[in-house]
N, C-alpha and C positions, 0 to 999 in steps of 0.2 A: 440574331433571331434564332438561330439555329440551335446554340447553346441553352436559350431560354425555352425554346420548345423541348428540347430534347432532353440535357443535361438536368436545366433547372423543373424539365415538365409544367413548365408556366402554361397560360393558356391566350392563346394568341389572337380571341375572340374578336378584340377590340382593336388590333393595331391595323395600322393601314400604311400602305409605302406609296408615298410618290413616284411614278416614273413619268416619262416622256417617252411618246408613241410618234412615231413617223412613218406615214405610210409614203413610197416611192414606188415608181411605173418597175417593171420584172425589168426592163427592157435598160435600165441605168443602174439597176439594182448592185450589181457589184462593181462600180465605180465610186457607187456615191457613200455608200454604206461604211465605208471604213472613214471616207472624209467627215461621213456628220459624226463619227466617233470621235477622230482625231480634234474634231474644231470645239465638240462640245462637251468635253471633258475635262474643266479646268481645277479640278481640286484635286484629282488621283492621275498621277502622272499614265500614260498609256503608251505603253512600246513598240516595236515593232513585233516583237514575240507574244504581244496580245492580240495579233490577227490572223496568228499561224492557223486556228481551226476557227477562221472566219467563215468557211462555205458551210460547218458545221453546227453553226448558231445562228443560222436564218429560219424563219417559221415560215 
């Protein structure tokens, strides 16, 4: 998308991205968070160097 926005200057009016939102208590928050990564990630493999700035991708 980024390429077609930027590169190609497309216009992004119409696209839409699926994701999946999960909300968890603050209180489990960083036990559980890297698990529902690990468990629900089955087509792009995810390493342990994909959670190195896990405290810095919480909203």
């Amino acid at each position: 998308m980024s390429n077609a926005r930027f590169k190609d200057k497309a216009s992004l009016d119409n696209i839409y991205i699926q994701m999946k939102l999960t909300e968890v208590d603050a209180a489990i928050a960083n036990s559980i968070i890297p698990d529902i990564s690990r468990s629900s990630n089955s087509q792009n493999k995810v390493s342990e160097a994909d959670f190195f700035r896990f405290p810095y991708l919480r909203l």
